[in-house]
Each structure stands twice: as structure tokens, then as C-alpha cells.
DSSP file (Angstrom, degrees, kcal/mol; ACC not computed):
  #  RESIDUE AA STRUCTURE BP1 BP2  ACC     N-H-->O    O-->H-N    N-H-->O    O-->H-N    TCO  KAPPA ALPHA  PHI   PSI    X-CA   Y-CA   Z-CA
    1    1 A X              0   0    0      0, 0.0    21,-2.9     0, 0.0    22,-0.6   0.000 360.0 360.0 360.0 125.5  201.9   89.0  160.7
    2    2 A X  E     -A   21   0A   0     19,-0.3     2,-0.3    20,-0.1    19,-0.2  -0.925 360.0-174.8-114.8 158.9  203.3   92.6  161.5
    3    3 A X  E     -A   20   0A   0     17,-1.9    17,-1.6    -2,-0.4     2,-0.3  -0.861  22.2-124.0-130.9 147.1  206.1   93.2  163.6
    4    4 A X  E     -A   19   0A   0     -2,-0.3     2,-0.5    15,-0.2    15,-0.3  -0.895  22.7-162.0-119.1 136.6  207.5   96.4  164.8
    5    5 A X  E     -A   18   0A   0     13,-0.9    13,-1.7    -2,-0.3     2,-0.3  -0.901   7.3-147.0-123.7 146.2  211.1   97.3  164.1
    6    6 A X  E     +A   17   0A   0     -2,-0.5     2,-0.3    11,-0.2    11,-0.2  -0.628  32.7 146.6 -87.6 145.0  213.3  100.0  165.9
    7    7 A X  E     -A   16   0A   0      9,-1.9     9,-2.1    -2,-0.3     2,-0.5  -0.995  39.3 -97.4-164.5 168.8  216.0  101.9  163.9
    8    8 A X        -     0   0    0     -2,-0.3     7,-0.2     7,-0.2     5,-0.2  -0.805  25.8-111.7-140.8 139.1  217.5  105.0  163.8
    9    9 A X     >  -     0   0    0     -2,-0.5     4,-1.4     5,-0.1    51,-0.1   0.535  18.9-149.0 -41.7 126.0  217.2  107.9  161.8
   10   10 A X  T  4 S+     0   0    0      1,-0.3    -1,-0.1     2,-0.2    50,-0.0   0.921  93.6  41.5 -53.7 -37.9  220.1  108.7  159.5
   11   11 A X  T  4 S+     0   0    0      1,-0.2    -1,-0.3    27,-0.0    -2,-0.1   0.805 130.1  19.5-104.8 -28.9  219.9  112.4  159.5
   12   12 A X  T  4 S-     0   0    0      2,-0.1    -2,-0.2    26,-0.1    -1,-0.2   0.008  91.5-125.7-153.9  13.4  219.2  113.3  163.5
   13   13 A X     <  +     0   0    0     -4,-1.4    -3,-0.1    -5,-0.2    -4,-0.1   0.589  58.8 145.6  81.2  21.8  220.3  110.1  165.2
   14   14 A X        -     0   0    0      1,-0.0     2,-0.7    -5,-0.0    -1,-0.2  -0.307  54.0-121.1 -96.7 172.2  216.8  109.6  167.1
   15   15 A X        +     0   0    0     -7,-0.2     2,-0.3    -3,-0.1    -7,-0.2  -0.934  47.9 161.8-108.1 109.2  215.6  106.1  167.6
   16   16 A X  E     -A    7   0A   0     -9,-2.1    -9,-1.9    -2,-0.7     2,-0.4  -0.877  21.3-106.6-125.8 159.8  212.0  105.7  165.8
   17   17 A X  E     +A    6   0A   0     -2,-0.3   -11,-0.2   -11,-0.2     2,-0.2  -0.896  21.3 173.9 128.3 -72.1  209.7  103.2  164.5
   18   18 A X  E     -A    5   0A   0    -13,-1.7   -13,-0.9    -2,-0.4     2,-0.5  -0.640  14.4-147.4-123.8-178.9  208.2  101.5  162.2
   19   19 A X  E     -A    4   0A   0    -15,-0.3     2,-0.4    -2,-0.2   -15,-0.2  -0.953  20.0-173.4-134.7 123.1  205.4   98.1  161.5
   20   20 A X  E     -A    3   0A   0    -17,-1.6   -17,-1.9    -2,-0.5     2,-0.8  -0.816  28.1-128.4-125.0 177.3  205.6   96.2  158.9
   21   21 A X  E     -A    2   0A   0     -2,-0.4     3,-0.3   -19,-0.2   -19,-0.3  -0.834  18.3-159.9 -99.8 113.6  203.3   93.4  157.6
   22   22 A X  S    S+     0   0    0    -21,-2.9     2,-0.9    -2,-0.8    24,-0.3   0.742  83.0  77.2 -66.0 -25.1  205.8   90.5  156.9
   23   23 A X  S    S+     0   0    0    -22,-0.6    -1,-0.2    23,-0.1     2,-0.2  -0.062  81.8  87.6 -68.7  41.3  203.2   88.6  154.4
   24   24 A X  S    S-     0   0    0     -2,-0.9    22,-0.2    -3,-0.3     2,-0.1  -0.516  78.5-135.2-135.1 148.4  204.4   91.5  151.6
   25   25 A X  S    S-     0   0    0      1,-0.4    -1,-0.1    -2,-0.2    19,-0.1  -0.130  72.0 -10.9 -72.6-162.8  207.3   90.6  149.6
   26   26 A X  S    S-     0   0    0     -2,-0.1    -1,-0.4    19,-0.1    19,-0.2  -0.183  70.6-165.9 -23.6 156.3  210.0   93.6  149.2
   27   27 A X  E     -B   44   0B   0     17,-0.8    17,-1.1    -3,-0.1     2,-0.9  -0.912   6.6-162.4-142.4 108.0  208.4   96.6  150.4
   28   28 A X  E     -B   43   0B   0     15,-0.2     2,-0.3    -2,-0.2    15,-0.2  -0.673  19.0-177.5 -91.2 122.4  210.1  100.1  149.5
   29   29 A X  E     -B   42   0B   0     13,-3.0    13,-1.5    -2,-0.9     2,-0.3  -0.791  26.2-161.6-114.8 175.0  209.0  103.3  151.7
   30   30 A X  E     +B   41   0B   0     -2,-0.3     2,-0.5    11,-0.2    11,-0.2  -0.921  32.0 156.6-139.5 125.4  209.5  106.8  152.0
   31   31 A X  E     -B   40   0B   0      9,-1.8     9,-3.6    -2,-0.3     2,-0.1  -0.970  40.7 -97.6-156.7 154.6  208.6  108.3  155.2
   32   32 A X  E     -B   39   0B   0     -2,-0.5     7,-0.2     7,-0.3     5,-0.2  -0.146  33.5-117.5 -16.4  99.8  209.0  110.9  157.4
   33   33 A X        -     0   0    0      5,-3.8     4,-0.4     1,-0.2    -1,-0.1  -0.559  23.4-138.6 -68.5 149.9  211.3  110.8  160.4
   34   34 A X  S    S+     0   0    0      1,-0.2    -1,-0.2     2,-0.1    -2,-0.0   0.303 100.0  43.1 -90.4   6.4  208.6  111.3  163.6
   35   35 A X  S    S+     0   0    0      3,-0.1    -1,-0.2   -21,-0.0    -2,-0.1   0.676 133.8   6.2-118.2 -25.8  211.5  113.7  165.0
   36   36 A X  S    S-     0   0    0      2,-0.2    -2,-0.1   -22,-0.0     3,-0.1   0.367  87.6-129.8-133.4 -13.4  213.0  115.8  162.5
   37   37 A X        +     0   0    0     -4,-0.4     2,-0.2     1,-0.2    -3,-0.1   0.869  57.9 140.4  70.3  25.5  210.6  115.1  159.3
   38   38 A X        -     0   0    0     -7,-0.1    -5,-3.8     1,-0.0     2,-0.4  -0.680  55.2-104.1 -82.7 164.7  213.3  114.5  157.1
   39   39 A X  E     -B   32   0B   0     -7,-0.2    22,-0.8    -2,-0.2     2,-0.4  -0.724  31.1-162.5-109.6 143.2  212.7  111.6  154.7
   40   40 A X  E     -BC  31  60B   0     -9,-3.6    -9,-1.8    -2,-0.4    20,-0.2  -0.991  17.4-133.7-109.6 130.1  214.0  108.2  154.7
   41   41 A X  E     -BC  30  59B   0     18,-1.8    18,-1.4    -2,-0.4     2,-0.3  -0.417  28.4-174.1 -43.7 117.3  214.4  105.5  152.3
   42   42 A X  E     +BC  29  58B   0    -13,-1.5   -13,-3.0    16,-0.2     2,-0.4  -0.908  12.8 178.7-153.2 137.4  213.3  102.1  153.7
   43   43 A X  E     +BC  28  57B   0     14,-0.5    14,-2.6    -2,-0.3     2,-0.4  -0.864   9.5 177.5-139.3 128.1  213.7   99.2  152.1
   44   44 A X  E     -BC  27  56B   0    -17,-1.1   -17,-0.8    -2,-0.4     2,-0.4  -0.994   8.9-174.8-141.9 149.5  212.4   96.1  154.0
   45   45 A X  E     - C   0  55B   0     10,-1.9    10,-2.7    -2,-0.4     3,-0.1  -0.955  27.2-127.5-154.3 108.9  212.2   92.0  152.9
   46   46 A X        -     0   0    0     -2,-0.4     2,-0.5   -24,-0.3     9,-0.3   0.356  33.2 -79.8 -34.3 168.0  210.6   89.7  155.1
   47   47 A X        -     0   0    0      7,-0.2    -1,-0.1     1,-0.2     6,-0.1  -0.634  22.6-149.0 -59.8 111.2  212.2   86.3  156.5
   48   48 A X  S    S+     0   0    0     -2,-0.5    -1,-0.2    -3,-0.1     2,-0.2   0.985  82.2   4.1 -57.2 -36.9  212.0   83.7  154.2
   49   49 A X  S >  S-     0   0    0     -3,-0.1     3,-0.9     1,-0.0     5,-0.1  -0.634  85.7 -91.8-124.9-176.9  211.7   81.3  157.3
   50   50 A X  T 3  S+     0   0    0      1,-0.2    -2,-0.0    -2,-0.2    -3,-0.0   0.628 116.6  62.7 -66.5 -33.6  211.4   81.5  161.0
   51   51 A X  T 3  S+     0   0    0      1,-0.1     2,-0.3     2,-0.1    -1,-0.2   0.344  92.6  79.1-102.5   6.2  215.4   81.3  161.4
   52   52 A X  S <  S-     0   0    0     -3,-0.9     2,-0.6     0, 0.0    -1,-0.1  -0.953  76.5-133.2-119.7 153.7  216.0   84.2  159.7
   53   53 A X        -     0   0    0     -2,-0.3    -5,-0.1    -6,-0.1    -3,-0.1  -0.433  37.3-115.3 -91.8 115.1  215.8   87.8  160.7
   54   54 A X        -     0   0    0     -2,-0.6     2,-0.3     1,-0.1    -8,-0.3  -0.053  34.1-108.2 -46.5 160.1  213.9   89.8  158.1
   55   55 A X  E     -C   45   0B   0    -10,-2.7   -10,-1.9    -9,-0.3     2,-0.2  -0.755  32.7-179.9 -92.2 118.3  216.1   92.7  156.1
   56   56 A X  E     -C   44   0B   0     -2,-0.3     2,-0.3   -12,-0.2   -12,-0.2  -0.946   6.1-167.5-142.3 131.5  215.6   96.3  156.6
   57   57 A X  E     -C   43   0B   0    -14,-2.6   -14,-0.5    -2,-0.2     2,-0.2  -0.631   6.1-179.9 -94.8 167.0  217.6   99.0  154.8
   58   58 A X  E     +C   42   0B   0     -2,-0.3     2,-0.2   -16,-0.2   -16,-0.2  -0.715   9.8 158.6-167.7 126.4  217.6  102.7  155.7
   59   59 A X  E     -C   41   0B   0    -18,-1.4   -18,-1.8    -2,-0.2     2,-0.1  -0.945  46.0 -99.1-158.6 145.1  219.5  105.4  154.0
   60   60 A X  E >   -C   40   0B   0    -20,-0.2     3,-0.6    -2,-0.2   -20,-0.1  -0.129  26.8-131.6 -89.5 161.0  219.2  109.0  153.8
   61   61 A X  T 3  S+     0   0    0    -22,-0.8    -1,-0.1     1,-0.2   -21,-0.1   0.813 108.4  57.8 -77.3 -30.5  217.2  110.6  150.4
   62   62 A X  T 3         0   0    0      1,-0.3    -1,-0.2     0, 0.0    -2,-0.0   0.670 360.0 360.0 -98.8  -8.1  220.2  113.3  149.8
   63   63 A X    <         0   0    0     -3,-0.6    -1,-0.3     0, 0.0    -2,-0.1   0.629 360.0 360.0 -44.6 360.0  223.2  110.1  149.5
């Protein structure tokens, strides 16, 4: 199942984003912001169940 999640960019405050496929365990990115191209660290962990809301970190590359 993928799901699309909204967040917002550490460095330029924009609202972007992303789909992930919740049948992955952990999943680690690096990607681009789609407004300023700076890179972000995102770190995302499904639900284990239905009644919880899946994990997503996001933190800037230069902390």
C-alpha cells in the first residue's frame, strides 16, 4: 500500500511531498526538496497496525 505524506522542508519552510510504500520495513532517504533542492534526511517506519500512524523523521543534512 502507498500513501502520500505532507511535511515540511526543514531548510525553506515549504510544504512538499512524498509516497511511500508501507509494505517496506524502515526506509532511510535522501532527497531533494522540490522547492529549494536542498537535501533532506527522511527516515520513515510503517504502522505496525491499522491503529497506528506510521513514523516519519525529517531533519536537515548540515545538523
Amino acid at each position: 500500500m502507498q500513501d502520500e505524506f505532507f511535511f515540511t522542508c526543514p531548510y525553506c519552510w515549504q510544504t512538499i511531498s512524498m509516497v511511500f510504500d508501507q509494505n517496506y520495513p524502515m526506509q532511510d532517504y535522501v532527497e531533494d526538496c522540490e522547492v529549494c533542492c536542498r537535501p533532506i534526511s527522511i527516515d520513515f517506519e510503517p504502522a505496525a497496525d491499522n491503529l497506528e500512524e506510521p513514523k516519519v523523521s525529517i531533519k536537515r543534512l548540515d545538523d
